[in-house]
N, C-alpha and C positions, 0 to 999 in steps of 0.2 A: 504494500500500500504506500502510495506518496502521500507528501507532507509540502505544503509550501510554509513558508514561514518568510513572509514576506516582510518581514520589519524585524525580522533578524528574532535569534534564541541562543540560548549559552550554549558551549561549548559539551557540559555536560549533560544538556535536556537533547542536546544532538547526540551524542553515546547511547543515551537509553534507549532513545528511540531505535539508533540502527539494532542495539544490541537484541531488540524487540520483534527486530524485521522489518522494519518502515526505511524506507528512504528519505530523508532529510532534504529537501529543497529550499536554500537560503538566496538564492536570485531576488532583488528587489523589482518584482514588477511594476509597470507605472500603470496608476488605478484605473486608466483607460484601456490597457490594456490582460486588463485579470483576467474578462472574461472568456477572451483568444487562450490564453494561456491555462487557462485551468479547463477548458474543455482539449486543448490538444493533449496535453499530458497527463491526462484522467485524474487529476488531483483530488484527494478521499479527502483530505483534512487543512484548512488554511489555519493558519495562525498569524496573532496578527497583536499589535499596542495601540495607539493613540492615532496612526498617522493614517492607516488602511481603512480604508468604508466597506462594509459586507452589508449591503441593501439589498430589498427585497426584488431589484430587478437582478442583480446579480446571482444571488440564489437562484432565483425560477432558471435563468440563464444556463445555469452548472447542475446540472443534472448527474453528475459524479461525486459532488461533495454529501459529504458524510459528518463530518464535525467544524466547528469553525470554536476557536480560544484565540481569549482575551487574555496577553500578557497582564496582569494588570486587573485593577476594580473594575472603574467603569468600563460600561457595555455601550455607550450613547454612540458610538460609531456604527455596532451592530444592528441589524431587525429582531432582534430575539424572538419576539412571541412567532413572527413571521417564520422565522428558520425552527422553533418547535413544533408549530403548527404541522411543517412538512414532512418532518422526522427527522428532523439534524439535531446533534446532540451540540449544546453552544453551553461552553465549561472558559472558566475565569481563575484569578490566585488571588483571592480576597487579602488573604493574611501573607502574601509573600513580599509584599514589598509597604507594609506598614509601616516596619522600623524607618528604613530609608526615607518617608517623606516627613515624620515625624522628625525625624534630626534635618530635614532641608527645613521644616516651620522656623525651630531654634537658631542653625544658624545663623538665617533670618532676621529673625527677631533677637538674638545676642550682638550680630554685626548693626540693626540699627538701632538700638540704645546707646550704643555708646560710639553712634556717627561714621565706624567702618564705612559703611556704604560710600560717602562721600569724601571721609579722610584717604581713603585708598584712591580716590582722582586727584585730590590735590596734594598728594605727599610727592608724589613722583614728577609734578610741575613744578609747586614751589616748595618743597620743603627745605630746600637749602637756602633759598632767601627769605621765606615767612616765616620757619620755623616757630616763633612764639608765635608770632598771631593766630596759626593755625593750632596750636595748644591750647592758646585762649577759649578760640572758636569751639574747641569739641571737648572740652574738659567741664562739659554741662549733662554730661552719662546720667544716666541712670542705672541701678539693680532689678532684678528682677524678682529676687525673694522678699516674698511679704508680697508683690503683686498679685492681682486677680487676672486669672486668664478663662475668655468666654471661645467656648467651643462649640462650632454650632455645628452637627452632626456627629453622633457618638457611636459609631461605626467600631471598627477596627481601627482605622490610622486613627481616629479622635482619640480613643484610649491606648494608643501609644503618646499621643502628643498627653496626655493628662497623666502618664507615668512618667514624663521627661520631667512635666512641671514639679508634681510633687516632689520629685527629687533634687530639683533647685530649690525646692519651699516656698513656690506658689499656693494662692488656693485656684481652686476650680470650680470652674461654672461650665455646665455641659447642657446642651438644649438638642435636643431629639424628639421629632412627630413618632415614632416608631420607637423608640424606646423611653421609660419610667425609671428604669433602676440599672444599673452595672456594680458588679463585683470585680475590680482591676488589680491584680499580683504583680506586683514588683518582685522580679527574679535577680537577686547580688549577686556579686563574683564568688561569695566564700560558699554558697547554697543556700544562704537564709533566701527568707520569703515574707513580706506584707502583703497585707490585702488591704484592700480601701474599696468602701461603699459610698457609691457615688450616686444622689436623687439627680434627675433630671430638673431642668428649670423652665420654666415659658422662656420663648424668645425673649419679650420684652422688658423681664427681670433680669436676664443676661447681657442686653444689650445696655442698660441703666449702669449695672453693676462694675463691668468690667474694665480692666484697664486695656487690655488685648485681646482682638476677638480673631479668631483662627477660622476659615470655615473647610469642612470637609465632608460634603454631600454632593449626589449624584446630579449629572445633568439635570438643569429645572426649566421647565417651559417661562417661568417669571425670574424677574432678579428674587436674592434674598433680601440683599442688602444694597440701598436705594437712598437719597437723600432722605425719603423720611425718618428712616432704618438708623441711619449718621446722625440725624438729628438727635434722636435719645440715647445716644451715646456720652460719656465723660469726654470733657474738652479735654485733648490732648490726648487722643485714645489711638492706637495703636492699629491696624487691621491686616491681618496676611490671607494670600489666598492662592494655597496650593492643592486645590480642586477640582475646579473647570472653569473655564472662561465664560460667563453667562453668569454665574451667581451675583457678579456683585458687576454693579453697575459702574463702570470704567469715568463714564463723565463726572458723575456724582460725587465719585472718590476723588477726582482732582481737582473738583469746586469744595469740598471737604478742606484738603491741603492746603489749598489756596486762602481758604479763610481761618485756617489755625485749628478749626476743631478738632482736624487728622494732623495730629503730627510725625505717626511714623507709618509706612504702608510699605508692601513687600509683594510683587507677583509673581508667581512660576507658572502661572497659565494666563491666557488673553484670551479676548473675545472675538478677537481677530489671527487666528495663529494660519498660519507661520510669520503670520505680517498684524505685528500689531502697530498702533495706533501710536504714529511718531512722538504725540505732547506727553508718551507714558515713557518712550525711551530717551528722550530728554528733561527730563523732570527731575532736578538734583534730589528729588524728599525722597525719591521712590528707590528700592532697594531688589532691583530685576535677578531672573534668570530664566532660560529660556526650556521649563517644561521638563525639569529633570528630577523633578521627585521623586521615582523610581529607580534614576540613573545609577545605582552603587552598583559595582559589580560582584557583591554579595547578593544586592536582592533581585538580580539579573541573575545571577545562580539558581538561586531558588525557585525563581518564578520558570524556568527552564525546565527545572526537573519536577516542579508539582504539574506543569502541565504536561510534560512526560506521562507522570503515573497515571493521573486520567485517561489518556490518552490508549495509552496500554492497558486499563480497566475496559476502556468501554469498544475500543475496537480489534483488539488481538484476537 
């Protein structure tokens, strides 16, 4: 059976597979050309992340495909219900790449407390003539222990980002339609283990309350977060958004900035990708990267060989 893996898979989710009897197809087709391609070479299985569309003309289209995975959470590239409907099995790695975007929030949000983001363009211009003044300028940091951080979807990666916090000694504010309560373990280095019970909050107790609000929920046909959203926020609050491009309202946020109420904002997704919106990649408050939340190549490991096993479950 082939296997296209059109946006690429580890090295070792390519081992299982051959070891399994599949053949591995790592060729990046270009998505106009899938459907040529996956009917000439009878392709059983696409696999695919963030970049690749499997729609439901493409389906009907391939009449040889057999399963279609998501590197990764979100499915908003896929037709899901569409490809079950027909008998395609459409398998995901919910928990394989939490950590990884979980430590991309922090870095995040540690680099702009205490001005990274912007001292890293200007050290390398003027730091040999400004020296003090550029000291002066970013030696107004903040900590983050004792802060409140509002999470708004309590998911998998939300309860990794709410285990990073508590172990800086944050408190937590987590908001979830679908979920009321979480039990979250912190795993040490030496084997001990905590647990923490964590209540859900209404959005708008979270939004009041927080000093930094994270969001990590699926595709949403609406923004979450919108000038009105900003509005009941604390002045001087904080917003990162390494989710999807569509939650939080991209103009909103930079009239935010612009009037102080946002002082610190961080994106790893756009509303626009591959090409976002120039005033976001010019804008010295804003603290960018381009879409690598999952990029470790730990959780590229992982995410490789959980979709392996799947794979070899449901089609050997």
């Amino acid at each position: 059976m082939k296997i296209l893996a059109n946006d690429g898979i580890s090295k070792s989710g390519i081992e299982a597979l051959e070891k399994g009897g599949f053949k591995v197809i790592t060729v990046k087709v270009a998505q106009n050309q899938l459907e040529n391609y996956i009917n000439e070479h009878s392709i059983d299985a696409i696999l695919v992340r963030s970049a690749t569309q499997v729609r439901q003309e493409l389906i009907e289209a391939c009449p040889s495909l057999k399963l279609i995975g998501r590197g990764g959470v979100g499915m908003d590239n896929i037709d899901v219900d569409y490809a079950i409907d027909n008998g395609l099995h459409v398998i995901n790695t919910p928990a394989a790449s939490s950590s990884a975007v979980a430590e991309l929030v922090f870095a995040h949000l540690l680099g702009m407390v205490r001005f990274l983001h912007s001292s890293n363009r200007e050290m390398p211009l003027e730091g040999d003539s400004r020296f003090k003044d550029l000291k002066k300028a970013y030696a107004q940091g903040i900590e983050l222990k004792g802060k409140t951080i509002g999470i708004i979807g309590f998911g998998k990666i939300g309860q990794e980002v709410a285990k990073i916090a508590i172990g800086l000694g944050m408190h937590v504010l987590a908001t979830d339609e679908q979920i009321d309560f979480e039990s979250i373990t912190l795993d040490f280095f030496n084997g001990q283990k905590i647990t923490f019970n964590i209540d859900t909050v209404p959005l708008d107790q979270l939004l009041k309350e927080a000093d930094f609000i994270t969001l990590h929920t699926p595709a949403q046909e609406d923004y979450i977060i919108t000038a009105s959203e900003i509005e009941k926020m604390k002045d001087g609050v904080g917003i990162i958004n390494t989710a999807r491009g569509g939650v939080l309202n991209e103009v909103d946020l930079i009239a935010g900035i612009e009037s102080g109420k946002v002082q610190f904002a961080a994106l790893d997704v756009f509303e626009n990708e591959p090409n976002p919106e120039i005033q976001l990649l010019m804008n010295p408050d804003l603290s960018l990267s381009p879409h690598i939340g999952a990029a470790t190549i730990e959780a590229q490991e992982r995410i490789g060989l959980e979709l392996a096993k799947q794979i070899l479950e449901l089609l050997r």
